[in-house]
C-alpha positions as CSV (number, residue, x, y, z in Angstrom):
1,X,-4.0,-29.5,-20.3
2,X,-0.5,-28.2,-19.3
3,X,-0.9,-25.3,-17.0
4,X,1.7,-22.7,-16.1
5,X,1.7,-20.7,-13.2
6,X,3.7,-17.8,-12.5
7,X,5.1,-16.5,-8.9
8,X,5.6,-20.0,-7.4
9,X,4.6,-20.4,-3.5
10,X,7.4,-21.9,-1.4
11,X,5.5,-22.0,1.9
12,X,2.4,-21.6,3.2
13,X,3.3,-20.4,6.4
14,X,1.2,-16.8,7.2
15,X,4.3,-15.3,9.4
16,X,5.9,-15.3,5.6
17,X,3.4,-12.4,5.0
18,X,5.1,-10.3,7.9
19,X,9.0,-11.6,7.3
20,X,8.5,-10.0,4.2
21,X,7.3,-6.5,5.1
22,X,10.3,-6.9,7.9
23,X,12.7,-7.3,5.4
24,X,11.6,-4.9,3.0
25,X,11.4,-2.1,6.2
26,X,15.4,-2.8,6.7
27,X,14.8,-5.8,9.6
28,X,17.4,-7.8,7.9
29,X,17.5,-11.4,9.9
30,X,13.7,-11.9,10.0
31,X,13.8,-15.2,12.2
32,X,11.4,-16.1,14.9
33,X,12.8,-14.0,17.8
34,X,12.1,-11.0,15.9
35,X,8.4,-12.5,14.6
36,X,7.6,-12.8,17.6
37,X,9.2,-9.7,19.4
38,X,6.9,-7.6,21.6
39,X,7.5,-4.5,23.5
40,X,5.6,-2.0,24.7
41,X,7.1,1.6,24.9
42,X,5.9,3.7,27.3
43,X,5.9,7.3,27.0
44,X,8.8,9.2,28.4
45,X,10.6,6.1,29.3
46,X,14.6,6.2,29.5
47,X,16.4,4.2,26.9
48,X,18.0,2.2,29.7
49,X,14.9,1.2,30.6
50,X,13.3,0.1,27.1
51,X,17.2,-1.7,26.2
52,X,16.7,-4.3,29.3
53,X,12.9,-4.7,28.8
54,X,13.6,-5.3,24.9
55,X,16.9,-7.3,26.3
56,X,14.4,-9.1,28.5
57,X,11.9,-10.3,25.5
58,X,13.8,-11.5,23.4
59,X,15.7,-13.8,26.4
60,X,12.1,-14.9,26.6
61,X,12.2,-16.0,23.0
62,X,15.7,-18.0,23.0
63,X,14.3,-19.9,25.7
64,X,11.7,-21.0,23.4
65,X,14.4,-21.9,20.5
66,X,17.5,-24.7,20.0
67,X,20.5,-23.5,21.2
68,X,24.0,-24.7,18.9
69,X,26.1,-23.2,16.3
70,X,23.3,-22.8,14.0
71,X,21.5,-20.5,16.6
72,X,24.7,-18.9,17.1
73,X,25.2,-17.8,13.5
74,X,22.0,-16.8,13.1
75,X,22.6,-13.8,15.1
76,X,25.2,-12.8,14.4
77,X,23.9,-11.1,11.0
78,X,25.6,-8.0,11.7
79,X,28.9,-6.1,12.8
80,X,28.8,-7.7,16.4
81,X,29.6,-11.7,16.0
82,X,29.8,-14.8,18.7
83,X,31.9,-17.5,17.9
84,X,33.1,-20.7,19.7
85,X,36.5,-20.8,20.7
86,X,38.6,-24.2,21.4
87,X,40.3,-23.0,24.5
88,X,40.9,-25.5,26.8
89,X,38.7,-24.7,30.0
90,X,40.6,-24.4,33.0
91,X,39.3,-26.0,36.4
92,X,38.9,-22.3,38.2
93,X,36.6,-22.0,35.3
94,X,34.2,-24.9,35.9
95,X,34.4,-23.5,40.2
96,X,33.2,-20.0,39.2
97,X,30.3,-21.0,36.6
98,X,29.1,-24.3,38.6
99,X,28.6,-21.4,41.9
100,X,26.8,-19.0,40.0
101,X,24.5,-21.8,38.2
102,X,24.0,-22.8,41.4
103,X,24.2,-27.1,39.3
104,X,26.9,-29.3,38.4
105,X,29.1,-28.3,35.5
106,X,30.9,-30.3,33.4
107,X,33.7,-29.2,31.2
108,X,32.0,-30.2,27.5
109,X,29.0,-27.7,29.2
110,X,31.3,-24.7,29.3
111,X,32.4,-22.4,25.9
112,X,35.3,-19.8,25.5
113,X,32.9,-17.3,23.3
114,X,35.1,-14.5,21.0
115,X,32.8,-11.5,20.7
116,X,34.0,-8.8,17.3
117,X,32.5,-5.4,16.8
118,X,33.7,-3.6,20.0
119,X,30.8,-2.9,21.7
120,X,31.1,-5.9,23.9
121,X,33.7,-7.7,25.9
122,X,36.2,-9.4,23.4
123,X,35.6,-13.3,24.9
124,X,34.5,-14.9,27.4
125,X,33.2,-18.0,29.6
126,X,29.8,-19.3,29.7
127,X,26.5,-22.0,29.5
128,X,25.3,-21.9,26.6
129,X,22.8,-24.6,27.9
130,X,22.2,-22.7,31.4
131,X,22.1,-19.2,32.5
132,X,24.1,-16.9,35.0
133,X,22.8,-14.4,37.3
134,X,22.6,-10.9,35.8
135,X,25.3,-9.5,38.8
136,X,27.7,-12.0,37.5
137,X,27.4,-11.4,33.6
138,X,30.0,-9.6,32.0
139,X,32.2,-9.6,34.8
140,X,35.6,-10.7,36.1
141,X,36.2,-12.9,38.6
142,X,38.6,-15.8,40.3
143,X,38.4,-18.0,43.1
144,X,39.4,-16.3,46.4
145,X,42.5,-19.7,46.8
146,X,43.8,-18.8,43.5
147,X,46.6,-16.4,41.9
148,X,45.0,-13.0,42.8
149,X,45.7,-11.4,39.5
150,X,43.8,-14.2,37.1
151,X,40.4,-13.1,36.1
152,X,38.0,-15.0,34.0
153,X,35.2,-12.5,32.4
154,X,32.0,-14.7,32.4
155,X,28.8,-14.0,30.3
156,X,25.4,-15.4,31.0
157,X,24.7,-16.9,27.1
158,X,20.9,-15.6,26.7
159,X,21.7,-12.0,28.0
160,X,24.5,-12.1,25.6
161,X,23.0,-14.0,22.6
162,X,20.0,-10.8,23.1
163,X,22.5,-8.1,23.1
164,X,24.2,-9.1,20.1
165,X,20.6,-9.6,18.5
166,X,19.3,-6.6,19.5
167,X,22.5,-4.5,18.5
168,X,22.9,-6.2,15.0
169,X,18.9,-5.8,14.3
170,X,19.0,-2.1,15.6
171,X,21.8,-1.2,13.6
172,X,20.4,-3.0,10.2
173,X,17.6,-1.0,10.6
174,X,19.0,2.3,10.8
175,X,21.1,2.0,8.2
176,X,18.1,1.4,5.8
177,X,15.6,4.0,7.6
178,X,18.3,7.0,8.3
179,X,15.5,9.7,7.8
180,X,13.0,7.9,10.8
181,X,16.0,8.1,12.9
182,X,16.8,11.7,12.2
183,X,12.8,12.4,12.7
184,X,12.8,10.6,15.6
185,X,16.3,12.2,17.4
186,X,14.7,15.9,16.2
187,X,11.4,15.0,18.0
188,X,13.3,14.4,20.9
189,X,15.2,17.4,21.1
190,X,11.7,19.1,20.4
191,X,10.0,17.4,23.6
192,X,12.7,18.1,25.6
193,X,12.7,21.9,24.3
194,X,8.9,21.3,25.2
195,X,9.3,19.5,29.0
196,X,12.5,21.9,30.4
197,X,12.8,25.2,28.3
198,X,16.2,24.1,26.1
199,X,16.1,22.5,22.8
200,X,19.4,23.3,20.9
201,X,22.2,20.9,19.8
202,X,25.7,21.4,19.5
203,X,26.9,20.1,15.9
204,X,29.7,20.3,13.4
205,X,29.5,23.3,11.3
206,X,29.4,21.1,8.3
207,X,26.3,20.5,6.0
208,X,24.6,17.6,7.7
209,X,24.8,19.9,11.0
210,X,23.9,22.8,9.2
211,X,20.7,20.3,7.9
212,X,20.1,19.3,11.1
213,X,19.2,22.6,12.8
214,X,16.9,23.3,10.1
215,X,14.9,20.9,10.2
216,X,14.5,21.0,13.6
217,X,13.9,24.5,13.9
218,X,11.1,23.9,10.9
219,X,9.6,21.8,13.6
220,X,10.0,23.6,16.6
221,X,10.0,27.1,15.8
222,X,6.2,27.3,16.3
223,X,6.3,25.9,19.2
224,X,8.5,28.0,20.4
225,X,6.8,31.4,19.7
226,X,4.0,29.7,21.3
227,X,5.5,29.4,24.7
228,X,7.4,33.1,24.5
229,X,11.1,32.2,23.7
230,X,12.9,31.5,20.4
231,X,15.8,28.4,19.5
232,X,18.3,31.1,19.9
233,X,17.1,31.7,23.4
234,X,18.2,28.1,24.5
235,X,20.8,26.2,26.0
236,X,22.7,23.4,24.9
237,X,20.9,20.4,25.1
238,X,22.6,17.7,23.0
239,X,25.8,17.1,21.5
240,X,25.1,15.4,17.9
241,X,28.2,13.7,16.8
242,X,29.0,14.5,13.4
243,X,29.7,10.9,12.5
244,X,25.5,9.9,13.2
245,X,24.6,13.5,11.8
246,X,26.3,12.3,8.1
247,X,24.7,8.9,8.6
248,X,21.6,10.2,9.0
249,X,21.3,12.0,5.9
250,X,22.5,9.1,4.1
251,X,26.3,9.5,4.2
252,X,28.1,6.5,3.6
253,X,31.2,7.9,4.9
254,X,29.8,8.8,8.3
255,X,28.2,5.0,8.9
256,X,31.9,3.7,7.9
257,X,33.4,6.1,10.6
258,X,30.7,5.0,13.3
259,X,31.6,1.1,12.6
260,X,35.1,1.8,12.6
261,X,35.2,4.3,15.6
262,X,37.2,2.9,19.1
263,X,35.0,3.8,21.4
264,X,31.5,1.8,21.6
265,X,30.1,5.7,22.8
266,X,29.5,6.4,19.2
267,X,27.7,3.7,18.2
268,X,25.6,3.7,21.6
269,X,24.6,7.4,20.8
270,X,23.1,5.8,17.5
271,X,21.5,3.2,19.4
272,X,19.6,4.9,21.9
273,X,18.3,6.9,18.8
274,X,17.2,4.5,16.8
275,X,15.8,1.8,19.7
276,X,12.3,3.6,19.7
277,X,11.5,4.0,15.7
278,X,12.9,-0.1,15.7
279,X,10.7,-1.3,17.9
280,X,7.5,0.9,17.2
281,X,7.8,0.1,13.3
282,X,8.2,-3.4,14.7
283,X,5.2,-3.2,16.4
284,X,3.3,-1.8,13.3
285,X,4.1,-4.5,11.3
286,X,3.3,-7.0,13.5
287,X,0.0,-5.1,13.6
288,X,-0.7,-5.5,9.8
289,X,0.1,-9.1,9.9
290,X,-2.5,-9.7,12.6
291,X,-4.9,-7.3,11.0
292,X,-4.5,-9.5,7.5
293,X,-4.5,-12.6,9.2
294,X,-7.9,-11.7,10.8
295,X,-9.4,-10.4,7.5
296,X,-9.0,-13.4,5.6
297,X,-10.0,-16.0,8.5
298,X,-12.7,-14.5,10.9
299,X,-14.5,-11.7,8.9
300,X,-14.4,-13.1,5.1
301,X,-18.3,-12.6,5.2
302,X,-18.4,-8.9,5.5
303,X,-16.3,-8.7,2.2
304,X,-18.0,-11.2,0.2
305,X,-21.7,-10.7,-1.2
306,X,-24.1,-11.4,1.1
307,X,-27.4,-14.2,-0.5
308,X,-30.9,-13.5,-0.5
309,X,-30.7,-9.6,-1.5
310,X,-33.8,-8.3,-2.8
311,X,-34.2,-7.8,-5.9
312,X,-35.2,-3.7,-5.7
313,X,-31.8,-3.5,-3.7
314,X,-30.2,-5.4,-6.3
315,X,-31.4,-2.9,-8.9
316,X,-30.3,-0.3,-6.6
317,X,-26.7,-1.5,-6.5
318,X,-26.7,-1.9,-10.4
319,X,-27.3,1.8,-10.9
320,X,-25.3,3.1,-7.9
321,X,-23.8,6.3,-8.0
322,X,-21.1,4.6,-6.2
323,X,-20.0,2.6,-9.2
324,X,-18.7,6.2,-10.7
325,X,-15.9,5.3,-8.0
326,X,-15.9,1.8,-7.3
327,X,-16.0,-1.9,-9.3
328,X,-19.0,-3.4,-7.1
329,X,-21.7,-2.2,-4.9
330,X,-23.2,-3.5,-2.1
331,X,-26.5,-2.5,0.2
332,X,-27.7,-4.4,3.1
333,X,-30.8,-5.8,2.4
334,X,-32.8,-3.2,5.2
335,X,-31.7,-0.1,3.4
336,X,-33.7,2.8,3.4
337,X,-33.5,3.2,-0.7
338,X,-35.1,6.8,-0.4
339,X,-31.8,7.2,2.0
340,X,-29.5,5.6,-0.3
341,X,-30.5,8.0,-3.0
342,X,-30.0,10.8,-0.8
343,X,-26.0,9.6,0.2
344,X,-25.5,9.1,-3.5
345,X,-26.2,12.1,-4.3
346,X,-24.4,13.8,-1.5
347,X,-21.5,11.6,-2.3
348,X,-21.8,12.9,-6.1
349,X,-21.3,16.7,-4.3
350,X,-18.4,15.8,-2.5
351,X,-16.5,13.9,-5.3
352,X,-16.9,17.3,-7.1
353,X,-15.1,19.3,-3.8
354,X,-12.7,16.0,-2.9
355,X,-10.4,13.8,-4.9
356,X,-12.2,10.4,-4.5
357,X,-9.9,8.0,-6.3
358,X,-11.3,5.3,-8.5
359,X,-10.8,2.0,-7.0
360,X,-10.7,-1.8,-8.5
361,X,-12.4,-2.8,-5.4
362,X,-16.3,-2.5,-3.8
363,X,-18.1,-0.1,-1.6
364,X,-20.5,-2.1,0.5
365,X,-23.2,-0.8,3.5
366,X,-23.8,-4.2,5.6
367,X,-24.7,-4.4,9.5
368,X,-21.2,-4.5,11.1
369,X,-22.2,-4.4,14.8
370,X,-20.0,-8.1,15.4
371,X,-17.2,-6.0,14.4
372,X,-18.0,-3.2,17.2
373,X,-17.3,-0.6,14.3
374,X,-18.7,1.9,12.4
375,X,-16.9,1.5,9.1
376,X,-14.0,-1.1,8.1
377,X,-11.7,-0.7,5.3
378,X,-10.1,-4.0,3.9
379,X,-7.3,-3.2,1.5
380,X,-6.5,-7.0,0.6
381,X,-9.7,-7.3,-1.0
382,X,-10.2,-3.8,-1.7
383,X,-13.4,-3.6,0.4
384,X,-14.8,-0.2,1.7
385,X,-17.5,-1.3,4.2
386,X,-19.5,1.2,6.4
387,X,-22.4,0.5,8.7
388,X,-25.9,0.6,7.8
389,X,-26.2,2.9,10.8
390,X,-23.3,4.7,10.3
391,X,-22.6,6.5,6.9
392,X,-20.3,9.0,8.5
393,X,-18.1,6.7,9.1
394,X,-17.3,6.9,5.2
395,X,-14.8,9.5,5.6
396,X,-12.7,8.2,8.1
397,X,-12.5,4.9,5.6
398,X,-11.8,6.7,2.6
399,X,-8.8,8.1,3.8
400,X,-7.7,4.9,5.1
401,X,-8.5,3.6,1.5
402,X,-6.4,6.3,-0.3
403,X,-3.0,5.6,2.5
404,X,-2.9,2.2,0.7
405,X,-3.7,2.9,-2.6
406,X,-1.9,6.6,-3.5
407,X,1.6,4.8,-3.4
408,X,2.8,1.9,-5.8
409,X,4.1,0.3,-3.3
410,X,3.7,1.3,1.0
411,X,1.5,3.5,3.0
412,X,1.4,7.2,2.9
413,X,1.5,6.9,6.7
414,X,4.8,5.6,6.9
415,X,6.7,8.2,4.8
416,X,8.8,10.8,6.3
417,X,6.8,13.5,4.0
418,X,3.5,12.3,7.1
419,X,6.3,12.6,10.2
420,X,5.7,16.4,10.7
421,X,1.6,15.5,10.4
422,X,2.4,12.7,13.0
423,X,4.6,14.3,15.4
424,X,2.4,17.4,15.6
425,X,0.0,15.5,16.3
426,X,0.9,13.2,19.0
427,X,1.9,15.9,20.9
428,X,-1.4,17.6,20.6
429,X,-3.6,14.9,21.4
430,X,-0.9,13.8,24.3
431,X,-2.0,17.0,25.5
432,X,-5.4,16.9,25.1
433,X,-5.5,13.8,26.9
434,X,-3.4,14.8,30.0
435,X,-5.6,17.8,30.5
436,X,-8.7,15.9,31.1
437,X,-9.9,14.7,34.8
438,X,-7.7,11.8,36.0
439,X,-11.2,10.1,36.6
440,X,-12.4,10.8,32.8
441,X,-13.2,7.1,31.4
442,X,-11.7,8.1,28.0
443,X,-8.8,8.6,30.0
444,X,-8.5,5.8,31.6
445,X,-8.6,3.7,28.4
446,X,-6.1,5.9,26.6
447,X,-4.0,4.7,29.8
448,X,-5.3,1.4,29.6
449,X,-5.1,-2.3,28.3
450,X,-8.0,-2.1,25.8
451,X,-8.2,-2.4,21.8
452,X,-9.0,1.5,22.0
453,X,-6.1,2.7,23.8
454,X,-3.3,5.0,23.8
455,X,-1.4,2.4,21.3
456,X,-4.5,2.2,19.0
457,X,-4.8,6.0,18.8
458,X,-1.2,6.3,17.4
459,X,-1.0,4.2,14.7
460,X,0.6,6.1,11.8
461,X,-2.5,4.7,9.6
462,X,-5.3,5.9,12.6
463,X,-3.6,9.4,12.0
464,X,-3.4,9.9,8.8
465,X,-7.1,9.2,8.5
466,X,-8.0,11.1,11.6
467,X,-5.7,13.7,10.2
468,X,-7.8,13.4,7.1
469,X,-11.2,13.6,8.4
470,X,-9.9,17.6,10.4
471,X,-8.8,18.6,6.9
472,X,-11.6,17.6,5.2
473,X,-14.4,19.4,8.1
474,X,-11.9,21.9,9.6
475,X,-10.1,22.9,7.1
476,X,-12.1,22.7,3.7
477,X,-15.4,23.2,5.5
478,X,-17.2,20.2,4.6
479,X,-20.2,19.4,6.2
480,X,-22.1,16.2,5.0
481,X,-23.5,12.9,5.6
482,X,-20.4,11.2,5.3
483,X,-19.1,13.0,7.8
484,X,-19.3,13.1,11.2
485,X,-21.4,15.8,12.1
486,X,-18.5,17.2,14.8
487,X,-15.3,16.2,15.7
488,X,-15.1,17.5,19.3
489,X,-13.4,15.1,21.0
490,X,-9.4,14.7,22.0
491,X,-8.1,12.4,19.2
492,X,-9.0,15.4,16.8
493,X,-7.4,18.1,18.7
494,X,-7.6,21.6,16.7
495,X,-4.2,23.2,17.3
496,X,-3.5,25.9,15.1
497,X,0.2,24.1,14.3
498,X,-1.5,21.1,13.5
499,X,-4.1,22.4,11.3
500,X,-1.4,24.3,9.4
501,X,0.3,20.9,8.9
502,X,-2.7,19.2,7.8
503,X,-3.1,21.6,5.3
504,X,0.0,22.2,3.3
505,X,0.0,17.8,3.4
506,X,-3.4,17.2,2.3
507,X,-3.3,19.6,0.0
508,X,0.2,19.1,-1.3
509,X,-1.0,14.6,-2.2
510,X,-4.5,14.7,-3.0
511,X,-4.7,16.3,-6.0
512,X,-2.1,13.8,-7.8
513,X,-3.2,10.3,-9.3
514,X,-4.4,7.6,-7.0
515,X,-3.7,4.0,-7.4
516,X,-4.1,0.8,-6.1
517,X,-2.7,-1.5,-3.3
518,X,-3.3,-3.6,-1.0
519,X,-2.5,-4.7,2.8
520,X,-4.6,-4.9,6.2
521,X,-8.1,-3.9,7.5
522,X,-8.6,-1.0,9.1
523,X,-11.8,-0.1,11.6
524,X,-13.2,3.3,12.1
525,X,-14.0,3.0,15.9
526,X,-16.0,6.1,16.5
527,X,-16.9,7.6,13.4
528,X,-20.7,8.1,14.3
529,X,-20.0,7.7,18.1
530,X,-18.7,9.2,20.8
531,X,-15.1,9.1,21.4
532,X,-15.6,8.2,25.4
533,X,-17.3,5.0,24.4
534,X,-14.2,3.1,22.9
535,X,-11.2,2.6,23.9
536,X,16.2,-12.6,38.1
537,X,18.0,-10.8,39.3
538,X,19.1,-13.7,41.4
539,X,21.5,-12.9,44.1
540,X,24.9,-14.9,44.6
541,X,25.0,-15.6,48.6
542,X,27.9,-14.1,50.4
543,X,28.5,-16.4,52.8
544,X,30.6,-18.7,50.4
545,X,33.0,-15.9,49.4
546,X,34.3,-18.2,46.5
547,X,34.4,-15.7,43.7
548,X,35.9,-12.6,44.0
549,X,35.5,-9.6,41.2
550,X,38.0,-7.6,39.7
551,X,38.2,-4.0,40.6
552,X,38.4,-0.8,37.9
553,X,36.8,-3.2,35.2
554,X,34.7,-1.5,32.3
555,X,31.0,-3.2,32.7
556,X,30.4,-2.8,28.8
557,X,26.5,-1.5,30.5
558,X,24.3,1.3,28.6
């Protein structure tokens, strides 16, 4: 029998699974350093602060990796390049970089390295085998007995090669996610407005200015009433080059001006813009891999039929209600069928006051207390699972279920249409969080290094579903089984800005037509419980006074 088989597999590698959602969200080089990238942003941390911890990670990561011309192409992907120049090295060279490596240095151990793009110096000496302290790098300097006006700029090779990285991986992703960017620089400008009483930017009075200040001001404005002032009330608070505002509405034009534009300024202003939404979409991904990965290895069984069901239960899951809405049914086998009946026929009322989408996949009740969770939702194999114990948690699921299945092709989460939902609420439940005792044990894990923490909280899929569950009991008025009977808590804060949000979304995607897709599992951590429960520089001595730096140099620093 000749047998053929369409999509071939290459590799079996899993990390293929996440290089291509990374390349697909604008992460063009998908190599290992950025697999394996991972950097926690805290809240309200300076961009200086989250460049060198990034700068430092990925360092971490080239320690790990080969280090030639292959490495060194592989990098440089983008607008800033390294390349190896033939210079001949001169003996003051080998001085300077033997007494910072503090080792012997030979002269096949040291490169002349040509840096394009402008944001960096144009060349330099280094190791690419060693490293130099981070005082000396990007520097210039000459031996105290030689001609006093011959400088030599020298560049510690992993702080470099992560710079360039970091620059050409930022940049990539901007360019293919402009409206995240612009989200993210508005939501800025809004916290600021919200932390010192000024919000306004200065812009050029052209129509990617004149965008810009709308929709801020769509998502400030109620804000602003709220706390007694208006946008017009405010002071200057950021000057928005016009080049970035065109780029970030998609103009070609202004991306060409900031890669052509003399002054690295520009492009840092895009840069420190963009830093956060790279590494937090990053960080998302990397969350769905691991989420997938787990799904198919450790918790197969809660997906797959389980044996030995009796056969009163198996007549039960043959003439489910549930199978109006889903492929396959599944009940534990010490189901209350009396119960069942009743939650069928609850879940028959709400389908007539909600959208439920019809779904390829199965709807199962089994006894998930392994999995510390209430409810699970496994898009891959299109499972639906809530607890025997916890049929509330079906909400929470379902909406999970319908942020993987409404689009072709992506989440609804991750769509700039959800970023005013998102932002909104962030901030409220930030708020509701910081109000509550400093001894308060849900505080404590929202601050701490748990699974239920602040990180877990604000995934874009946890919100949307969380999101989901307040506009389906707050704002339609809902009340049933497959609910929670309350959502008092501070990850479902009730601001009136919010709720208005959640609204006009909710009501603006449900009605369409649903369909199918697939990606990670998701776990409803408190759906039936309470909320409370879960969740070098090394210094060169001066006592040698070999090296000597060059005065009035540019430092090329953020």
């Amino acid at each position: 029998m000749i047998i053929h088989e369409e999509g071939r597999i290459e590799s079996l590698r899993r990390e293929n699974f996440l290089k291509g959602r990374l390349l697909k969200k604008g992460f063009k080089d998908a190599n290992d350093m950025l697999l394996n990238l991972k950097v926690n942003v805290e809240r309200n941390e300076s961009f200086k602060d989250v460049w060198k911890k990034t700068i430092g990670a990925i360092k971490r990561n080239i320690a790990k990796l080969q280090i030639d011309e292959s490495f060194i192409e592989s990098i440089s992907f983008g607008r800033n390049k390294i390349t190896i120049d033939n210079l001949e090295i001169e003996d003051d060279v080998i001085v300077i970089l033997r007494d910072f490596a503090k080792k012997p240095v030979s002269y096949n151990e040291v490169s002349h390295l040509l840096i394009s793009g402008g944001d960096l110096p144009e060349s330099g000496y280094s190791l690419l085998q060693g490293t130099i302290p981070p005082t000396k790098h990007k520097r210039k300097w000459r031996l105290s007995r030689g001609p006093k006006n011959v400088f030599y700029m020298v560049l510690d090779f992993p702080t470099l090669a992560a710079d360039v990285f970091l620059r050409n991986a930022v940049w990539e992703f901007a360019i293919h996610n402009p409206d995240h960017i612009r989200r993210h620089l508005i939501r800025s400008i809004v916290d600021a407005r919200l932390q010192n009483n000024f919000c306004s930017v200065l812009v050029a009075d052209d129509e990617s200015g004149i965008r810009l200040l709308k929709e801020m001001d769509d998502l400030v404005s109620g804000i602003s009433r709220k706390n007694g002032s208006t946008v017009a009330e405010c002071s200057v608070y950021e000057l928005v080059p016009k080049e970035v505002c065109s780029a970030l509405y998609g103009n070609s034009d202004g991306w060409d001006a900031i890669d052509r534009h003399e002054s690295f300024l520009l492009r840092q202003f895009l840069y420190r813009t963009a830093l956060v939404p790279f590494l937090r979409e990053l960080k998302m991904l990397q969350y769905e891999s691991d989420a997938r990965e787990e799904s198919f290895a450790t918790h197969a069984r809660v997906w797959q039929l389980k044996k030995n069901i009796p056969l009163k239960t198996q007549e039960a899951m043959k003439t489910s209600v549930f199978l109006e809405k889903y492929s396959a049914v599944e009940y534990d086998a010490d189901v209350d069928l009396q119960k069942i009946r009743s939650i069928e026929k609850e879940f028959e009322r709400f389908c007539s006051t909600f959208p439920v989408p019809k779904s390829t996949g199965s709807f199962r009740v089994r006894k998930l207390g392994n999995y510390r969770a209430s409810g699970l939702y496994f898009p891959f194999h299109q499972a639906t699972c809530v607890d025997i114990d916890g049929a509330s948690s079906y909400g929470h699921e379902l909406l999970h279920q319908i942020d993987y299945t409404y689009l072709p092709d992506g989440r609804l989460s991750e769509t700039l249409e959800f970023r005013r939902v998102y932002d909104l609420y962030e901030r409220s439940v930030c708020l509701a969080v910081n109000v509550l005792p400093k001894d308060d044990p849900f505080r404590s894990r929202w601050y701490g290094k748990t699974k239920y923490n602040e990180d877990y909280y604000l995934q874009e899929t946890e919100v949307f579903a969380r999101c989901g569950e307040l506009y389906l009991h707050e704002v339609m008025g809902v009340r049933t089984s497959l609910l929670d009977e309350s959502y008092d808590n501070p990850v479902y804060p009730k601001d009136e800005q919010l709720l208005k949000a959640i609204k006009e979304y909710y009501e603006q995607i449900l009605p369409l037509t649903i369909q199918t897709d697939q990606s990670e599992p998701h776990e409803s951590s408190g759906a039936t419980q309470d909320v409370s429960q879960e969740r070098m520089e090394a210094q060169y001595p001066d006592d040698l006074f070999v090296v000597q730096e060059e005065d009035n140099q540019l430092a090329f620093n953020f």
